[in-house]
matplotlib code that plots the C-alpha trace (Angstrom):
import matplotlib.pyplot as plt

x = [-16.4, -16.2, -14.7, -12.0, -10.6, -10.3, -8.5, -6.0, -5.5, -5.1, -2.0, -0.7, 0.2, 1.5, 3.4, 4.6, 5.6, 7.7, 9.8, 10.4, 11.1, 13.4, 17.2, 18.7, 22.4, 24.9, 24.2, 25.9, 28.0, 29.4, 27.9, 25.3, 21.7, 19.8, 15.9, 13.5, 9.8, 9.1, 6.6, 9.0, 8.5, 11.3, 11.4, 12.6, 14.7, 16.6, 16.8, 18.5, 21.2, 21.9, 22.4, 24.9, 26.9, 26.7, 28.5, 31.3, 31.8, 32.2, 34.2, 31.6, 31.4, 29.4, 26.1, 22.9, 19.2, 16.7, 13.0, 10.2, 6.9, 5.4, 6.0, 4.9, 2.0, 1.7, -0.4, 2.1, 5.0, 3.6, 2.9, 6.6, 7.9, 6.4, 7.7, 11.0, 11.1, 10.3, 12.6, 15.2, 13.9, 10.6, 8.3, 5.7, 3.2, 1.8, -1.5, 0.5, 3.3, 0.9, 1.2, 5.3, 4.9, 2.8, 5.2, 8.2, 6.0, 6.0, 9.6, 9.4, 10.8, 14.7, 15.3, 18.4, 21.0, 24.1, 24.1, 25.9, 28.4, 28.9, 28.2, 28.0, 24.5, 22.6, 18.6, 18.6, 16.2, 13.6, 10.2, 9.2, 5.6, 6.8, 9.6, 7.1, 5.7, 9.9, 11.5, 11.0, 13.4, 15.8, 16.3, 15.0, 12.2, 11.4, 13.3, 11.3, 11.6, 10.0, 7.1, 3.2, 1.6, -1.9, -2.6, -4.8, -3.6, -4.9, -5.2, -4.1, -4.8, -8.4, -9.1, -8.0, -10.2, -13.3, -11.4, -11.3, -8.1, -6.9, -8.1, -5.6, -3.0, -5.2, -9.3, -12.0, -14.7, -17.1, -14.6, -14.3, -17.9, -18.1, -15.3, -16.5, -20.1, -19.2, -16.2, -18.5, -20.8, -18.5, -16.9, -20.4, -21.8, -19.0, -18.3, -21.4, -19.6, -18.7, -16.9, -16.0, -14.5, -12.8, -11.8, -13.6, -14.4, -11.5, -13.4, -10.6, -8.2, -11.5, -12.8, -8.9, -9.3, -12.1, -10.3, -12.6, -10.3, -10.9, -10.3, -10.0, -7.0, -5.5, -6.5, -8.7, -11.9, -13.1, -14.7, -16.9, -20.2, -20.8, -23.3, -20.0, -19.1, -22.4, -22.7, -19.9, -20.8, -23.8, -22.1, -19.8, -22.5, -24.4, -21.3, -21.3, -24.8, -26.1, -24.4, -22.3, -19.0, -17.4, -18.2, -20.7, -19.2, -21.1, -19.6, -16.1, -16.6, -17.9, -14.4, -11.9, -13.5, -13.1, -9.8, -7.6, -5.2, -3.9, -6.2, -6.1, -4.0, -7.2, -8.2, -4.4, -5.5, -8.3, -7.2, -4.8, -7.4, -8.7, -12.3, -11.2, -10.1, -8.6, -7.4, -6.5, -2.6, 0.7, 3.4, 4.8, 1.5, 3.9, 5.4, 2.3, 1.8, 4.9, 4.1, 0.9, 2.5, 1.0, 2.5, 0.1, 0.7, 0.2, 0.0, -0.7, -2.5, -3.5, -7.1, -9.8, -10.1, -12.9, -10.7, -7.4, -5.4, -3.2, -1.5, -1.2, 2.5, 1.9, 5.1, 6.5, 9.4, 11.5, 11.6, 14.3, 12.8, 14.6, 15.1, 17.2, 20.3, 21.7, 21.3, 24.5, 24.4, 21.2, 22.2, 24.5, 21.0, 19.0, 22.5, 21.6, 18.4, 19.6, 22.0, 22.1, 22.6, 19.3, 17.1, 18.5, 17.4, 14.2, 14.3, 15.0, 12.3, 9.4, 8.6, 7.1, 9.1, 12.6, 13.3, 15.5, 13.3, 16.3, 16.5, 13.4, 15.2, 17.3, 17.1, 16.6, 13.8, 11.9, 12.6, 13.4, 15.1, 12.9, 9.8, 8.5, 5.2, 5.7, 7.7, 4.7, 3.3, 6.7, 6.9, 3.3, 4.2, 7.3, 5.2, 2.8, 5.5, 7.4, 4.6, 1.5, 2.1, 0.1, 0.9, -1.0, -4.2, -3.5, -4.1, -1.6, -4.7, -6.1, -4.5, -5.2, -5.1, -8.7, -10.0, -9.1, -11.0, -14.1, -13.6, -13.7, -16.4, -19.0, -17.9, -17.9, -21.7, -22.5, -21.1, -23.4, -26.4, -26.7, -26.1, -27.5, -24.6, -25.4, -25.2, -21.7, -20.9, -22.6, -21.0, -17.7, -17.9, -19.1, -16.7, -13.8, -14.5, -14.8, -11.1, -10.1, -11.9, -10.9, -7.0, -6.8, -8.5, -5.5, -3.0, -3.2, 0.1, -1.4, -4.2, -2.2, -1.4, -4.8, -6.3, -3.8, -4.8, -8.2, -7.6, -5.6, -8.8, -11.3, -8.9, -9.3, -12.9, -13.5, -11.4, -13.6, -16.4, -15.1, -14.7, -10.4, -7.8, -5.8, -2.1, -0.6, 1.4, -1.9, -2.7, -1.3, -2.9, -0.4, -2.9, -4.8, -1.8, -0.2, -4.2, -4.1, -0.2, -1.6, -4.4]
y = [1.0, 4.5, 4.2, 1.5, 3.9, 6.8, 4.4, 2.7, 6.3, 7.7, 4.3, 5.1, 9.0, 8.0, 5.4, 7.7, 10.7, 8.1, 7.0, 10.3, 11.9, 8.8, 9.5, 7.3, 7.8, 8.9, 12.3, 15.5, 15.2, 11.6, 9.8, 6.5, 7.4, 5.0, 6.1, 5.6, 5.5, 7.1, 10.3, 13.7, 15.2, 16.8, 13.3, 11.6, 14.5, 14.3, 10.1, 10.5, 13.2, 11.0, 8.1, 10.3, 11.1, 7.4, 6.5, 9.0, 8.0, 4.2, 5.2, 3.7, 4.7, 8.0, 8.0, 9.6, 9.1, 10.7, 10.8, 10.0, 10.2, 9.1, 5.9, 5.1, 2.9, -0.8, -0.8, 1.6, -0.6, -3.8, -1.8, -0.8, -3.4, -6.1, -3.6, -3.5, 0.3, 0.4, 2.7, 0.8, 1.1, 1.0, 1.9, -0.7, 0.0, -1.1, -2.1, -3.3, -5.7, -8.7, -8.5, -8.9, -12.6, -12.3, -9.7, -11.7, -14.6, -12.0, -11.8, -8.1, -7.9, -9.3, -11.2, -9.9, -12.3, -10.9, -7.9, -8.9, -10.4, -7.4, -4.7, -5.9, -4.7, -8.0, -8.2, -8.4, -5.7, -6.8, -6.6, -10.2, -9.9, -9.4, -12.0, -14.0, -11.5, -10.1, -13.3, -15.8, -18.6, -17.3, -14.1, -10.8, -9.6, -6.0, -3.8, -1.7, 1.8, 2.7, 0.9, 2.6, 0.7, 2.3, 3.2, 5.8, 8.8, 10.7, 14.6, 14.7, 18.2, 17.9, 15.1, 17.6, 20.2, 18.2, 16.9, 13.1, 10.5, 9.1, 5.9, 2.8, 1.9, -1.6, -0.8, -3.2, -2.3, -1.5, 0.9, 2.7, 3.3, 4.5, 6.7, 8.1, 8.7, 11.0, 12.7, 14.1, 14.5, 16.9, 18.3, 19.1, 20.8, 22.7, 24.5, 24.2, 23.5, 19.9, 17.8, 14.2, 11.2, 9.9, 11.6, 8.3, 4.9, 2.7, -0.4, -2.9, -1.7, -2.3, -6.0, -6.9, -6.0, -8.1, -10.9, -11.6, -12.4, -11.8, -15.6, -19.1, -21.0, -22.0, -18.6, -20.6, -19.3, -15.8, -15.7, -12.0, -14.0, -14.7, -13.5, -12.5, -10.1, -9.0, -7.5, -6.2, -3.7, -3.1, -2.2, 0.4, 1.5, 2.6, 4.1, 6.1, 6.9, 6.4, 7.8, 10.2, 9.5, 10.4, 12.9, 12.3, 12.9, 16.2, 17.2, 16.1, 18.1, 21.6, 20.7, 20.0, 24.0, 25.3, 24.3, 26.1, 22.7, 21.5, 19.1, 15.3, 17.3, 18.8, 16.1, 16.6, 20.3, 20.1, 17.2, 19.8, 22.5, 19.5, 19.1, 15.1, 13.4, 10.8, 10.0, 6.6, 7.1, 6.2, 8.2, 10.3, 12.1, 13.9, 15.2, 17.3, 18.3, 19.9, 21.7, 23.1, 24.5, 21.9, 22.2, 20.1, 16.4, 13.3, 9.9, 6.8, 3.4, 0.5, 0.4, -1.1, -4.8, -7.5, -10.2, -9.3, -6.6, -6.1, -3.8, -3.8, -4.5, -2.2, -1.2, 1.1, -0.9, -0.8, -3.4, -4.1, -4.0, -7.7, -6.2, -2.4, -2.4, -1.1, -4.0, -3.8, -0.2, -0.2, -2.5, 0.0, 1.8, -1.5, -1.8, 1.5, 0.9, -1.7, 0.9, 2.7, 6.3, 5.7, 4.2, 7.4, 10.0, 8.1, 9.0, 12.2, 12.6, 11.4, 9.8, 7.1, 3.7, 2.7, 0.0, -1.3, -1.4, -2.0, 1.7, 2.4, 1.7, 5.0, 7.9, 9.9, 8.0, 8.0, 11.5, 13.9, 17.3, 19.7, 17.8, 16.5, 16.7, 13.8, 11.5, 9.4, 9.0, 7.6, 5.1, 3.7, 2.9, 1.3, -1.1, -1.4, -2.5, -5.1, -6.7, -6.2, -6.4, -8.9, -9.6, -8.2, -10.7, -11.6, -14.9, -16.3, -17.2, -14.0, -10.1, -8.1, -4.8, -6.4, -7.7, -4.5, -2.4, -4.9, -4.3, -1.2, -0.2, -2.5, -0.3, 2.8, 2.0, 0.7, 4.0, 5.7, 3.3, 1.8, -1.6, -3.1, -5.0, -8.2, -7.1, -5.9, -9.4, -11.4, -8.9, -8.9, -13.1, -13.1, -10.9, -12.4, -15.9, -14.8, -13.4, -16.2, -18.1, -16.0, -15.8, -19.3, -19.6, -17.7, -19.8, -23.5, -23.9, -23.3, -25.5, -28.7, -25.9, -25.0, -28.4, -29.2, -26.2, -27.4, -30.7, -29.2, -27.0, -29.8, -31.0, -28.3, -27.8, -31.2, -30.4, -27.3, -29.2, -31.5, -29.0, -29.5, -27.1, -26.7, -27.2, -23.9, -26.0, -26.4, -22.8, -20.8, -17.7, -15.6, -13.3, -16.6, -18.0, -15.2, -14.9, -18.5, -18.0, -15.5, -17.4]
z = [-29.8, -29.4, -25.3, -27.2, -29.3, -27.2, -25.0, -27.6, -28.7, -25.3, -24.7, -28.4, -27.4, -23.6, -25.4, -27.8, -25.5, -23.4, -26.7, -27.5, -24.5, -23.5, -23.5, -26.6, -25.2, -22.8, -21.2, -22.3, -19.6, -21.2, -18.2, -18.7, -18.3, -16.4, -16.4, -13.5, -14.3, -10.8, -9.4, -10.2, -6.7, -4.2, -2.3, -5.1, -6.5, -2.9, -3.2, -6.8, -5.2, -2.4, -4.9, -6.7, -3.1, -2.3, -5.5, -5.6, -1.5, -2.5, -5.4, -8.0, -11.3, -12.1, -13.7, -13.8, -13.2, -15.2, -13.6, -15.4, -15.0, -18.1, -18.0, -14.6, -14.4, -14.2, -17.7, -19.1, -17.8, -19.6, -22.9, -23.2, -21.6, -24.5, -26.8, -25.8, -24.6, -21.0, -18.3, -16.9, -13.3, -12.5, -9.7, -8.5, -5.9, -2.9, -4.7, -8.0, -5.2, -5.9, -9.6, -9.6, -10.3, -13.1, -14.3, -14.0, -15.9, -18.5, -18.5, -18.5, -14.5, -14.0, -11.0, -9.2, -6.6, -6.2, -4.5, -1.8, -3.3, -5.1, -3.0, 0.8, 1.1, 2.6, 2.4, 6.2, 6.8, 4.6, 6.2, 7.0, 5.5, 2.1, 1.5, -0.6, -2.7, -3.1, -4.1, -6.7, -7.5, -4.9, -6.8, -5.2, -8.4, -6.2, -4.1, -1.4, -1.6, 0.8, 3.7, 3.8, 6.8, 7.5, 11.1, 12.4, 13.5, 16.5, 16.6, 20.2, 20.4, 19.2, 22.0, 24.5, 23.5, 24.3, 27.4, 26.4, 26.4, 23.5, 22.8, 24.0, 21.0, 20.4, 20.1, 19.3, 17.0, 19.9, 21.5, 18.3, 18.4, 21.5, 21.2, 17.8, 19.4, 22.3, 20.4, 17.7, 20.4, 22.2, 19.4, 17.6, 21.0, 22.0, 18.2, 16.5, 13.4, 11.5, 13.6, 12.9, 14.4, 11.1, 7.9, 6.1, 6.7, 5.3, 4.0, 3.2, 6.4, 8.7, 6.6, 7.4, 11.1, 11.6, 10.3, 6.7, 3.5, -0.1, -0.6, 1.0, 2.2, -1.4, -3.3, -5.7, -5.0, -3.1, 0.3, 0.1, 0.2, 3.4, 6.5, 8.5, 5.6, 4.9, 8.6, 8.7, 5.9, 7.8, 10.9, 8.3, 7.1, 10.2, 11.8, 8.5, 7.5, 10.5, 13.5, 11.1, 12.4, 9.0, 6.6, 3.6, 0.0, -0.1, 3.3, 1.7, -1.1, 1.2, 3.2, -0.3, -1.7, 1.6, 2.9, 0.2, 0.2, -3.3, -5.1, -3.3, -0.2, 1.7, 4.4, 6.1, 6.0, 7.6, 10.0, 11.0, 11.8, 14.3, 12.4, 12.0, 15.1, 13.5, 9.9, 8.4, 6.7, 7.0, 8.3, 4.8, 5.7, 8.1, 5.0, 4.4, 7.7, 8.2, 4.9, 6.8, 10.0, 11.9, 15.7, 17.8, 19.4, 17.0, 17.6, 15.8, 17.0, 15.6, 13.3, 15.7, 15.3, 15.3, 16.2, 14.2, 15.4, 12.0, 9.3, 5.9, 4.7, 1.8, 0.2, -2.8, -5.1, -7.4, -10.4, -12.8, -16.5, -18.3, -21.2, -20.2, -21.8, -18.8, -16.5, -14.3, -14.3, -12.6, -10.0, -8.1, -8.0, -6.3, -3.9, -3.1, -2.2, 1.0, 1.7, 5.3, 3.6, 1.8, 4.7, 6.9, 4.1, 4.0, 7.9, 7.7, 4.6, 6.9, 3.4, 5.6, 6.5, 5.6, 3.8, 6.2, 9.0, 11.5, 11.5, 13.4, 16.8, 15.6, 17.8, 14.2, 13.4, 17.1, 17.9, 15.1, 16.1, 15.8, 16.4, 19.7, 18.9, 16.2, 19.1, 19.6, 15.8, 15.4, 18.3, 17.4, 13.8, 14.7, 16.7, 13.8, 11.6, 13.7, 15.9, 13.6, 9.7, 7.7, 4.2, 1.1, 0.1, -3.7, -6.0, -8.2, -10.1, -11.0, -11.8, -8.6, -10.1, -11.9, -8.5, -6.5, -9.3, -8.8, -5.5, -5.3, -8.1, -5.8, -2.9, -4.3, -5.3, -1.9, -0.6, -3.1, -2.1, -5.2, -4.2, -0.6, 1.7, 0.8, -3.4, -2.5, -1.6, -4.0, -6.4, -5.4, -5.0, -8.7, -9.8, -8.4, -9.4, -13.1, -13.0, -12.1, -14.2, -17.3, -15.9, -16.0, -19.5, -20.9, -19.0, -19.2, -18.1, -14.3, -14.3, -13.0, -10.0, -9.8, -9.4, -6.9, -4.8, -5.5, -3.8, -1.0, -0.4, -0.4, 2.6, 4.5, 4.2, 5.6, 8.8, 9.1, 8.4, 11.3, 13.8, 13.3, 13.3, 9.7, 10.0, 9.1, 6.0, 4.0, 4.3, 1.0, 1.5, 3.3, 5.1, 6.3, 7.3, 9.6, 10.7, 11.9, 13.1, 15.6, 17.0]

ax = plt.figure().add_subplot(projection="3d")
ax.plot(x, y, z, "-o")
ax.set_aspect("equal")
plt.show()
């Protein structure tokens, strides 16, 4: 009882501080306010003067953005949106994408189909993977602010100094164990200080590369509890734990006091100073690096695969809240967006990918000025994104911010080895089925859906059982699909 006030109390002053702090009018300056619950960094800062010198070039009307950072937060976003008080333009995440629909279900997220017509700014860049998660209804719900697709990047330089070759842009899972033994194995021998192959071991990056979902075919039921999952936390386990590959959270913690780095910022430090070989990321991380100094040759390749060479299409986007007052105002801002002046400052940014990803065959983007050393990173994550992206795993049957914090709790405990591989996935099986089961309990408009994806299923596990291929057209699940596409 206690834990449930704190938190209503903790909502009630967030909620508060956002009303007051909210602009109620037009700014001194007599311009409209449009307010964008976004991170207040220097990226953004730069994305909201560019947005200015895009409207004055077109000959749009003026109007400012005011950054807030307040009211970012997908529980945040609901609170004010059902209250009628939410920012006009709101950031969603790449872990939040999934929840758009059950957001526009709310009818706190406007759906948007005339930019074009208005503005000349077509959709065609839009990365393929996300086209289902983006649209509903024909209308565009989320507009991508930027792309995060997680590869690995390689410290060339600290491959040199123990005189081995980068590993080849696709890996299997055998390779990377190979690789990771003799690296730390040189590394360790020739400084006599900790060395490792990885910064940590990415648990849902690697289950994706070895082809295991979080649910079947129709998204009605999970798929965690099997043998195939079950060793593969094993063999994530022993490459941790057991051959040391990555650091423990003790030797994590001796490198985050050390390394002098802001708070969160340390492992690109200390990737940097070449004590990790490689690091899971995506390519804003050059952001920080540049902010360290750091000189030396990178590159990024593809996470080793079991069977399913892939990347997450994991995204940053902007929603439009239904109820803003400021509807058509905010448009020119979600125009801008799908703009070529915005998708060439995200460029020059490094604040990862474009939304447009047709500018990735720029000579801006592949070889910055300035920068040789990044040529390479940039080439590999420009094959990443067009040959290798697989869609976010969600449910339309459950909220996936509740499943990924399931997900992770059970990991975090195996990591802490509180729970054995195969608790993790009976865990994580039980766990997901009751979301869904209390997500559907609140919603009875979905069950005739639900039992229709529940016959569809029992389809396809009798041409499994059979030993027969399933048509792509009964698969729902996106990452199952593109998975089977691929075969």
């Amino acid at each position: 009882m206690k834990n449930l006030f704190i938190i209503l109390l903790a909502t009630l002053i967030a909620f508060t501080q956002f009303v007051n702090s909210r602009p109620t009018g037009p700014a001194p300056t007599g311009k409209p306010v449009l307010v964008w619950a976004t991170g207040i960094n220097p990226a953004r800062q730069e994305q909201v003067e560019g947005f200015y010198r895009w409207l004055a070039k077109n000959h749009y009307p003026p109007m400012e953005i005011r950054m807030d950072n307040v009211g970012l937060g997908m529980q945040k976003f609901i609170v004010q949106g059902t209250s009628g008080v939410a920012a006009d333009l709101v950031d969603i995440f790449s872990q939040q994408i999934s929840s758009v629909f059950y957001l526009r279900e709310m009818g706190i997220l406007a759906g948007v189909d005339d930019l074009e017509k208005r503005f000349g700014t077509p959709d065609r860049g839009v990365w393929e993977p996300l086209r289902t998660l983006l649209y509903q209804d024909g209308k565009q719900i989320a507009f991508p602010g930027n792309h995060a697709p997680e590869g690995i990047l390689l410290n060339v330089e600290a491959f040199r100094k123990v005189g081995m070759p980068l590993p080849p842009f696709r890996w299997s899972f055998d390779a990377f164990e190979r690789t990771g033994i003799e690296y730390t194995r040189r590394a360790r021998a020739q400084s006599g200080k900790s060395h490792f192959f990885i910064y940590a071991i990415p648990w849902d990056v690697f289950r994706r590369s070895a082809g295991i979902p979080l649910f079947n075919e129709t998204m009605t039921r999970p798929a965690m509890n099997t043998p195939r999952y079950v060793a593969h936390l094993k063999r994530m386990e022993h490459w941790g734990r057991g051959l040391g590959l990555a650091p423990s959270a003790a030797e994590c913690q001796s490198f985050n006091t050390g390394s002098g780095a802001m708070q969160g910022n340390w492992q690109w430090q200390v990737f940097s100073r070449g004590y990790f070989a490689t690091l899971t990321g995506n390519s804003a991380a050059l952001i920080q690096l540049r902010l360290f100094g750091h000189r030396g040759d990178l590159s990024a390749i593809l996470p080793p695969d079991d069977g399913f060479p892939n990347v997450i299409a994991k995204t940053r986007t902007i929603g439009l809240y239904a109820g803003s007052k400021n509807k058509e105002l905010a448009k020119y801002f979600l125009a801008y967006l799908r703009s070529e002046e915005y998708s060439m400052l995200v460029i020059r940014q490094t604040d990862a990918i474009p939304p447009d990803i047709q500018y990735l065959a720029t000579e801006e983007y592949l070889r910055p000025v300035g920068h040789t050393n990044e040529w390479p990173l940039h080439q590999g994550f420009r094959t990443m994104v067009e040959k290798y992206a697989a869609p976010v795993e969600y449910t339309p049957f459950a909220l996936m911010p509740n499943i990924d914090r399931q997900a992770a709790r059970a990991l975090d405990e195996f990591a802490s080895q509180l729970l054995t591989p195969e608790e993790v996935a009976a865990r994580m099986e039980a766990a997901f089925a009751l979301e869904i089961e209390q997500f559907l309990a609140k919603r009875p408009a979905l069950r005739a859906r639900y039992q229709a994806a529940l016959e569809k299923q029992a389809r396809i596990d009798a041409l499994k059982a059979a030993g027969k291929a399933v048509p792509l057209e009964l698969i729902d699940n996106p990452f199952n699909r593109t998975m089977a596409a691929r075969r």
